[in-house]
N, CA, C and O atoms as a printed pandas DataFrame, in Angstrom:
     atom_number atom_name residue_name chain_id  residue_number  x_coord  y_coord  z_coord
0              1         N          UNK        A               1    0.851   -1.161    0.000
1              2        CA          UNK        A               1    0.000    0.000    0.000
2              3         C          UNK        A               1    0.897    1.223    0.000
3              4         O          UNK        A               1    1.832    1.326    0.793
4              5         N          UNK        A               2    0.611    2.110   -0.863
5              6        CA          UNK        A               2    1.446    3.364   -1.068
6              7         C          UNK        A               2    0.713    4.753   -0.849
7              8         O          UNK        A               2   -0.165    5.095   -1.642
8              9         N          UNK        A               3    1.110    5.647    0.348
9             10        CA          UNK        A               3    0.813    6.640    0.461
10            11         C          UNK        A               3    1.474    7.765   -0.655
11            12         O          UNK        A               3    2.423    7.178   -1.176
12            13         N          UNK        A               4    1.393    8.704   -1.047
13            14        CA          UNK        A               4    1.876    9.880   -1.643
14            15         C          UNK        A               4    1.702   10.938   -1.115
15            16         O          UNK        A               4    0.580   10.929   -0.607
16            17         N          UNK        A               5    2.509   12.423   -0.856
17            18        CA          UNK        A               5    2.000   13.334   -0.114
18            19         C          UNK        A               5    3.198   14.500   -0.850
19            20         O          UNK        A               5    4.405   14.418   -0.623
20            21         N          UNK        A               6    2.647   15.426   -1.638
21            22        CA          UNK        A               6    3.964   16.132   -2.477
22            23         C          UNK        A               6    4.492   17.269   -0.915
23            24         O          UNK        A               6    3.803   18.061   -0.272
24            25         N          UNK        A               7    5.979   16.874   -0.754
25            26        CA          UNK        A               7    6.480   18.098    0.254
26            27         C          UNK        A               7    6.490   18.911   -0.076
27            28         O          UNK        A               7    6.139   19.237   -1.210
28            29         N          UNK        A               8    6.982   19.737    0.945
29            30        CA          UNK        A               8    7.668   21.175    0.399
30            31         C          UNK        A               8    8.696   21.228   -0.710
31            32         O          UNK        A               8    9.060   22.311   -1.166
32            33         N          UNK        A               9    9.158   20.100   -1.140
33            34        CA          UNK        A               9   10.096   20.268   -1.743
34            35         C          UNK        A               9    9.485   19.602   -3.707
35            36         O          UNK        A               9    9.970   20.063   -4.740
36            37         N          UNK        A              10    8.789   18.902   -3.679
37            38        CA          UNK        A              10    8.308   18.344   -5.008
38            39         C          UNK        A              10    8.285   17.319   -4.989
39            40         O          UNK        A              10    7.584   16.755   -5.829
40            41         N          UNK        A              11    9.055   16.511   -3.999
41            42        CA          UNK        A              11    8.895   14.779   -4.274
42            43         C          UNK        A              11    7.512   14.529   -3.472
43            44         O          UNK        A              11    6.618   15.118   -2.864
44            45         N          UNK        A              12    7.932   13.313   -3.869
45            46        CA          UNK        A              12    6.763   12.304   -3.363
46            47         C          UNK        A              12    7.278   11.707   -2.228
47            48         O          UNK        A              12    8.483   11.476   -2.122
48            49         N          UNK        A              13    6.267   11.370   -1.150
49            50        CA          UNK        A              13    7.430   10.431   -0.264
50            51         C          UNK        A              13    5.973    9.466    0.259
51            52         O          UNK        A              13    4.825    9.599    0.683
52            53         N          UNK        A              14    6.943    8.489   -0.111
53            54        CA          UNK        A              14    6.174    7.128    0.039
54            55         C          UNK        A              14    6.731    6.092    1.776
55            56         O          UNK        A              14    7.769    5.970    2.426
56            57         N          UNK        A              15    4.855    5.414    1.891
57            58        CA          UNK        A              15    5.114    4.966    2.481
58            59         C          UNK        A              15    4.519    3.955    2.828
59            60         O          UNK        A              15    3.416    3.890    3.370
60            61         N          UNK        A              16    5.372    2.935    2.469
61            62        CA          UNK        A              16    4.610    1.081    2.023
62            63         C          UNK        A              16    4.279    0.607    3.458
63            64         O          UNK        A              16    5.020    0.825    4.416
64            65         N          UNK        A              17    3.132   -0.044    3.524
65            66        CA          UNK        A              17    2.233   -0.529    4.726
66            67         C          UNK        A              17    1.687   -1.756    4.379
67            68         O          UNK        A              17    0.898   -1.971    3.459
68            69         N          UNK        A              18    2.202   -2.626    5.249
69            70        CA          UNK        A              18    1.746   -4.071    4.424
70            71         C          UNK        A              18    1.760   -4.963    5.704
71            72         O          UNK        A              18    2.750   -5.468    6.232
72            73         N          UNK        A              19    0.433   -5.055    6.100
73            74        CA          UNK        A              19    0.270   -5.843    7.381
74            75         C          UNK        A              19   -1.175   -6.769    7.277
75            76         O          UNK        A              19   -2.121   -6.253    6.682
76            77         N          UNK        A              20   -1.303   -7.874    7.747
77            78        CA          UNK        A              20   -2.648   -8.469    7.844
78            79         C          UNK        A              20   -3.681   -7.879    8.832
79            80         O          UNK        A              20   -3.218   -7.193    9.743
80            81         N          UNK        A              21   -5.080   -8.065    8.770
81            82        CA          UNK        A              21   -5.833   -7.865    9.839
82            83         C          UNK        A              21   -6.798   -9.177   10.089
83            84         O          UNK        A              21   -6.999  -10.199    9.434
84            85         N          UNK        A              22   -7.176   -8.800   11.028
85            86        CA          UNK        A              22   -8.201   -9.832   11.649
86            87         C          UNK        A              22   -8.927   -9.463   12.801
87            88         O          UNK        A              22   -8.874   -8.420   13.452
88            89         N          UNK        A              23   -9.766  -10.700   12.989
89            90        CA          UNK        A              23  -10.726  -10.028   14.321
90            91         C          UNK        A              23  -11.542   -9.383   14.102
91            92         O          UNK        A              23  -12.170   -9.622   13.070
92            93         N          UNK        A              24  -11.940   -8.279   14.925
93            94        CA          UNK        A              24  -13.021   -7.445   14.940
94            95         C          UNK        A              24  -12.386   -6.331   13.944
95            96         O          UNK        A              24  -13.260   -5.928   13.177
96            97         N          UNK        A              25  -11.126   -5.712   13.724
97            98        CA          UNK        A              25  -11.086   -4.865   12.486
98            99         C          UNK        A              25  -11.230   -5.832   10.815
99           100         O          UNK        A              25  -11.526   -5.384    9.708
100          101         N          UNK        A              26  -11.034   -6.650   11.050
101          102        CA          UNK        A              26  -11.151   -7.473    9.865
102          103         C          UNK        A              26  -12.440   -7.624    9.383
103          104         O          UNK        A              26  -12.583   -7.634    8.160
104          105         N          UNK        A              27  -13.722   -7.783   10.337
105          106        CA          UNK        A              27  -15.007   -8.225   10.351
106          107         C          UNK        A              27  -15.742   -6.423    9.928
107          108         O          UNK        A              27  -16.759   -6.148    9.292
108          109         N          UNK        A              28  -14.843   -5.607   10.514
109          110        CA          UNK        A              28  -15.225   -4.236    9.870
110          111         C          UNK        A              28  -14.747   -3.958    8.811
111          112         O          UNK        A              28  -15.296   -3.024    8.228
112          113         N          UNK        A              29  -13.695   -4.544    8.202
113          114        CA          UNK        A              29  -13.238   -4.228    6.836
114          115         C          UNK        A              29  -14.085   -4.655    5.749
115          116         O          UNK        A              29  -14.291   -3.919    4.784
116          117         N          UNK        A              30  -14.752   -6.185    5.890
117          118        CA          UNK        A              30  -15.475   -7.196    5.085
118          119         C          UNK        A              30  -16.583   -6.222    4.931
119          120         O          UNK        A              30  -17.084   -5.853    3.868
120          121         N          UNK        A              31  -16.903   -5.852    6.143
121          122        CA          UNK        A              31  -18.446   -5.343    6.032
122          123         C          UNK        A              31  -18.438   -3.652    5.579
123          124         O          UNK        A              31  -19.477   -3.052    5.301
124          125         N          UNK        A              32  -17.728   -3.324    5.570
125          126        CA          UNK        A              32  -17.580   -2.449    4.968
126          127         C          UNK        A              32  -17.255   -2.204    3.100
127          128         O          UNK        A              32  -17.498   -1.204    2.425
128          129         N          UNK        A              33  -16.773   -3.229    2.767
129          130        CA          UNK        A              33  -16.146   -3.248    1.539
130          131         C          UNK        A              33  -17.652   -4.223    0.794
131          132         O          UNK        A              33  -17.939   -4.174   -0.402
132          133         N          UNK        A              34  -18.359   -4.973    1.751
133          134        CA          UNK        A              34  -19.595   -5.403    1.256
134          135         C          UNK        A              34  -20.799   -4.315    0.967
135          136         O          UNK        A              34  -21.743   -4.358    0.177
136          137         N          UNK        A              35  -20.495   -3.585    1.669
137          138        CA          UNK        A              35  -21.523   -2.467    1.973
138          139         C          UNK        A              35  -21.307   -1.257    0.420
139          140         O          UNK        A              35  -22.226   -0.788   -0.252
140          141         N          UNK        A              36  -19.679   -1.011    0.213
141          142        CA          UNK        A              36  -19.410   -0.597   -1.044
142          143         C          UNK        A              36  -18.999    0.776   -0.443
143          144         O          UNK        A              36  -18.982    1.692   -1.265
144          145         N          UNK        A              37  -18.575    1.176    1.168
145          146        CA          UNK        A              37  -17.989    2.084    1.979
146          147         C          UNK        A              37  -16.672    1.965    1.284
147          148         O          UNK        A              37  -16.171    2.979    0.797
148          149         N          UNK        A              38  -16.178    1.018    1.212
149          150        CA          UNK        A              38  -14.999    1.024    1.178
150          151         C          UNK        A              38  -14.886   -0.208   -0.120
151          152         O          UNK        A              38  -15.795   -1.024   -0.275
152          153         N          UNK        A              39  -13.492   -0.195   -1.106
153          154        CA          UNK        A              39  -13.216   -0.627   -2.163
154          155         C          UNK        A              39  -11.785   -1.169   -2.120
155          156         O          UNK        A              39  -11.380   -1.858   -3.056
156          157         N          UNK        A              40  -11.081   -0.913   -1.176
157          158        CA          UNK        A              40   -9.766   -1.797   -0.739
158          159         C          UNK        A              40   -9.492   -1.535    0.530
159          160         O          UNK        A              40   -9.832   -0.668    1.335
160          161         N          UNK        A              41   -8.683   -2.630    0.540
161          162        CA          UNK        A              41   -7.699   -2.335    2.190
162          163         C          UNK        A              41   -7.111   -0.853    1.784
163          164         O          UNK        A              41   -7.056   -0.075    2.736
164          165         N          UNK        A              42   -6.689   -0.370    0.588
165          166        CA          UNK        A              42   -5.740    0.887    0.570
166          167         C          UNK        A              42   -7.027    1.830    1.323
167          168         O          UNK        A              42   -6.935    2.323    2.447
168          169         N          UNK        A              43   -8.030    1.923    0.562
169          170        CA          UNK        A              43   -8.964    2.717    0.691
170          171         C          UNK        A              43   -9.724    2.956    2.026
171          172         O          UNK        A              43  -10.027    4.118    2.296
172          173         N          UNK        A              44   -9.998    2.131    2.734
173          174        CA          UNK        A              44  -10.043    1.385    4.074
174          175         C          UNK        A              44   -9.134    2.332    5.126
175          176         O          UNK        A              44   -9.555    3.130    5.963
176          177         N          UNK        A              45   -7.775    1.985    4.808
177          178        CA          UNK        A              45   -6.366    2.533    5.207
178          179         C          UNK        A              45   -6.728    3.465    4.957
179          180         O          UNK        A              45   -7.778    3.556    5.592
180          181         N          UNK        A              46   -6.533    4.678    4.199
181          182        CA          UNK        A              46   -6.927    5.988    3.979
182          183         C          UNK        A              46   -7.851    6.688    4.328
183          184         O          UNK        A              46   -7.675    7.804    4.816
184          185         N          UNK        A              47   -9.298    6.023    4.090
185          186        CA          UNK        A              47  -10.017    7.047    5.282
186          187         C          UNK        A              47  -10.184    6.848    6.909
187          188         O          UNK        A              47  -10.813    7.482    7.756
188          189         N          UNK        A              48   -9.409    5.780    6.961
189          190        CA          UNK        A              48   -9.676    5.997    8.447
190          191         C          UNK        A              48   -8.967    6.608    9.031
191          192         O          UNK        A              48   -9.320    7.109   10.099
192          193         N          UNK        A              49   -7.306    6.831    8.358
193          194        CA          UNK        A              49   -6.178    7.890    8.668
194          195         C          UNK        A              49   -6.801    9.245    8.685
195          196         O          UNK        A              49   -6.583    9.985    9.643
196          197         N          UNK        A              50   -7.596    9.643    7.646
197          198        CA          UNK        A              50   -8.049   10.780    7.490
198          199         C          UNK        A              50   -9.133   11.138    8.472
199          200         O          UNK        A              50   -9.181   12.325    8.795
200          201         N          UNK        A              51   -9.895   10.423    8.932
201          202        CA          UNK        A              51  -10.764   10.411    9.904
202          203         C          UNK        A              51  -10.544   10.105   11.292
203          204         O          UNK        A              51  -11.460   10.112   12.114
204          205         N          UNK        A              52   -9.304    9.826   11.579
205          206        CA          UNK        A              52   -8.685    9.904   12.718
206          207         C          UNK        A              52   -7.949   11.132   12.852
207          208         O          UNK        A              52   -7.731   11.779   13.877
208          209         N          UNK        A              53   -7.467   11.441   11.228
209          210        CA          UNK        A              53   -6.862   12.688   11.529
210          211         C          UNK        A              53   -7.982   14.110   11.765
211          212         O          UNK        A              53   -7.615   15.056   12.461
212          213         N          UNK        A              54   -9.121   14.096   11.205
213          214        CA          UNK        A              54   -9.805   14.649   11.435
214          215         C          UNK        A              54  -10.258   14.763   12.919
215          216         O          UNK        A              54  -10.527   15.924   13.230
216          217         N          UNK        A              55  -10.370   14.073   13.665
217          218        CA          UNK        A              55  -10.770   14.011   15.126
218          219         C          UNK        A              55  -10.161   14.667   15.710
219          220         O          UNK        A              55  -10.642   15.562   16.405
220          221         N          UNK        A              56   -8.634   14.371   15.584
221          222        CA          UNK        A              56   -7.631   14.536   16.157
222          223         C          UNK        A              56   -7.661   16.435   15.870
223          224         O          UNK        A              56   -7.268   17.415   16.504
224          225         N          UNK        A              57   -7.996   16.321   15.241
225          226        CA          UNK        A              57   -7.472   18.224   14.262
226          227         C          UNK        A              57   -8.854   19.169   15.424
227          228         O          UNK        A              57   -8.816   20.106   16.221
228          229         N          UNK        A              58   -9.666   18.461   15.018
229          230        CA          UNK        A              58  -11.108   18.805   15.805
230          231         C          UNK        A              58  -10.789   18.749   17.115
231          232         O          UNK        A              58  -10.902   19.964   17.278
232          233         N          UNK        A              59  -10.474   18.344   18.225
233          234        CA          UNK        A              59   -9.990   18.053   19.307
234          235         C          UNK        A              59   -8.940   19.177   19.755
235          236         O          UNK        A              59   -9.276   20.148   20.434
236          237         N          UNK        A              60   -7.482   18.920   19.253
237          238        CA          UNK        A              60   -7.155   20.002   18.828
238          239         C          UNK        A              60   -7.318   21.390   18.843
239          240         O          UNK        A              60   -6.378   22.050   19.286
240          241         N          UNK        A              61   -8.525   22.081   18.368
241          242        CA          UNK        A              61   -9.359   22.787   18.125
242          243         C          UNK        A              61  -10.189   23.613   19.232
243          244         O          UNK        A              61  -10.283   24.822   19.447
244          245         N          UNK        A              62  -10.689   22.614   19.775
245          246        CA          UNK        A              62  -11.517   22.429   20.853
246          247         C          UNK        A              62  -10.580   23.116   22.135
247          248         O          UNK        A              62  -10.997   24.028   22.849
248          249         N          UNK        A              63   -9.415   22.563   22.245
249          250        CA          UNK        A              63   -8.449   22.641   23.454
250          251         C          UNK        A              63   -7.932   24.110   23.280
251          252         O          UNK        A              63   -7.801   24.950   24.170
252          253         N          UNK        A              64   -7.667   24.239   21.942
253          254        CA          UNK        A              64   -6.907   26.028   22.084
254          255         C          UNK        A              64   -7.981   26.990   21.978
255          256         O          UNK        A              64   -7.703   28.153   22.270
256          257         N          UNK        A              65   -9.389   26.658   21.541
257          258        CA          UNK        A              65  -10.642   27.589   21.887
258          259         C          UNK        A              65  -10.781   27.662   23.336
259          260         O          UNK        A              65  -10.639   28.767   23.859
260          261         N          UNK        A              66  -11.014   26.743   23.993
261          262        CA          UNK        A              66  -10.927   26.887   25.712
262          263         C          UNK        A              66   -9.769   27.534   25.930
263          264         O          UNK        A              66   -9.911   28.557   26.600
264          265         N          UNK        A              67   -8.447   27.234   25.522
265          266        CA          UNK        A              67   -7.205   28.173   26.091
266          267         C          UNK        A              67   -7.747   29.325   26.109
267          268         O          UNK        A              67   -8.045   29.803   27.204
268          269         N          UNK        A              68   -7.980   29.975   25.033
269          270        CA          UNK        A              68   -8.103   31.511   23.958
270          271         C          UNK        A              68   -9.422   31.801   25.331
271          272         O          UNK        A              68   -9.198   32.609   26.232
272          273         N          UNK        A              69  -10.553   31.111   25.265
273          274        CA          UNK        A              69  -11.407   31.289   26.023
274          275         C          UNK        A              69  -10.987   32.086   27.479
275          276         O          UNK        A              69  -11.256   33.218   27.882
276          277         N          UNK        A              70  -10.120   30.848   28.140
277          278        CA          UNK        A              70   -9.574   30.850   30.033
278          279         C          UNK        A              70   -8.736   31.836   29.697
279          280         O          UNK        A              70   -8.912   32.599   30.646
280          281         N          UNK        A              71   -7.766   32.467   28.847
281          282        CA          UNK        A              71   -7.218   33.708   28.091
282          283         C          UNK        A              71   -7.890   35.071   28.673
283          284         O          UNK        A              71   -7.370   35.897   29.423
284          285         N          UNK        A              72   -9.264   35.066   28.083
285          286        CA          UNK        A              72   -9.601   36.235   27.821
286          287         C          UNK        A              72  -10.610   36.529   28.835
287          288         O          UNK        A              72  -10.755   37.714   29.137
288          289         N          UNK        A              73  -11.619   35.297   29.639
289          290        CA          UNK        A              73  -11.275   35.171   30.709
290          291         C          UNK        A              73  -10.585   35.883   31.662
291          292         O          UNK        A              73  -11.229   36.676   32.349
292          293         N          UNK        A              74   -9.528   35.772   31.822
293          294        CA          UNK        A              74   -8.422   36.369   32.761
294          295         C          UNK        A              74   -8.256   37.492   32.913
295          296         O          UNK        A              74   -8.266   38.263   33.873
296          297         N          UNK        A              75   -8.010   37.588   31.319
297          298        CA          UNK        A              75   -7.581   39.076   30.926
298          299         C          UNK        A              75   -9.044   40.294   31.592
299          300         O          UNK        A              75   -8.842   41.388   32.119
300          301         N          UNK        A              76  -10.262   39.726   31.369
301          302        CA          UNK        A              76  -11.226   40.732   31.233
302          303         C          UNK        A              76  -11.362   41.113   32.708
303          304         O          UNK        A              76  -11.716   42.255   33.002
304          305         N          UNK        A              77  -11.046   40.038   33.812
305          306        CA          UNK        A              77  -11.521   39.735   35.304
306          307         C          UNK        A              77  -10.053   40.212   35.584
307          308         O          UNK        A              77   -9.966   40.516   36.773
308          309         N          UNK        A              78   -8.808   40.397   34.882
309          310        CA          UNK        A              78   -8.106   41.675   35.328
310          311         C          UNK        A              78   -8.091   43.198   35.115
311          312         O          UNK        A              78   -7.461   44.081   35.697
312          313         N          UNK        A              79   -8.959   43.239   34.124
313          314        CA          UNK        A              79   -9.350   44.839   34.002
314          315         C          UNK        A              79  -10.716   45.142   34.036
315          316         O          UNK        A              79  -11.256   45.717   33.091
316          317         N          UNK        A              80  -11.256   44.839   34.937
317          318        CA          UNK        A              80  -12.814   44.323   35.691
318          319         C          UNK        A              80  -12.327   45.493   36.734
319          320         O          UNK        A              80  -12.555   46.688   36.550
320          321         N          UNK        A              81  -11.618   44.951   37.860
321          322        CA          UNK        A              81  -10.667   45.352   39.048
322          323         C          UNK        A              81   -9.315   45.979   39.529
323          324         O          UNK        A              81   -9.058   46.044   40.731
């Protein structure tokens, strides 16, 4: 399985992933690729990276809005007094 991602610089940089599954991710792969969600293990592999990365970004997100929030917060309840 080959990722691609052009750097900053112009190449490509690859990165081969070649592992079995089974179990309960395996039983989600089948059923998923039955369902027509998904069309390979690559594909499979890819959005769930992306959708983990998405969480992750969202989350993320979440944590420096509360900072910015407890921030200003502070700031206002020091020139309150």
């Amino acid at each position: 399985m080959t990722h691609r991602k052009e750097s900053n610089y112009g190449k490509c940089r690859r990165v081969w992933v070649n592992f079995p599954i089974s179990g309960e991710l395996g039983d989600m792969y089948l059923e998923l690729k039955k369902r027509g969600i998904v069309h390979s293990t690559r594909d499979a592999f890819s959005q769930g990276l992306r959708c983990l990365h998405e969480k992750i970004m969202e989350t993320d997100l979440k944590k420096a809005q509360l900072a910015a929030a407890r921030r200003l917060n502070r700031e206002f309840d020091e020139d309150t007094f």
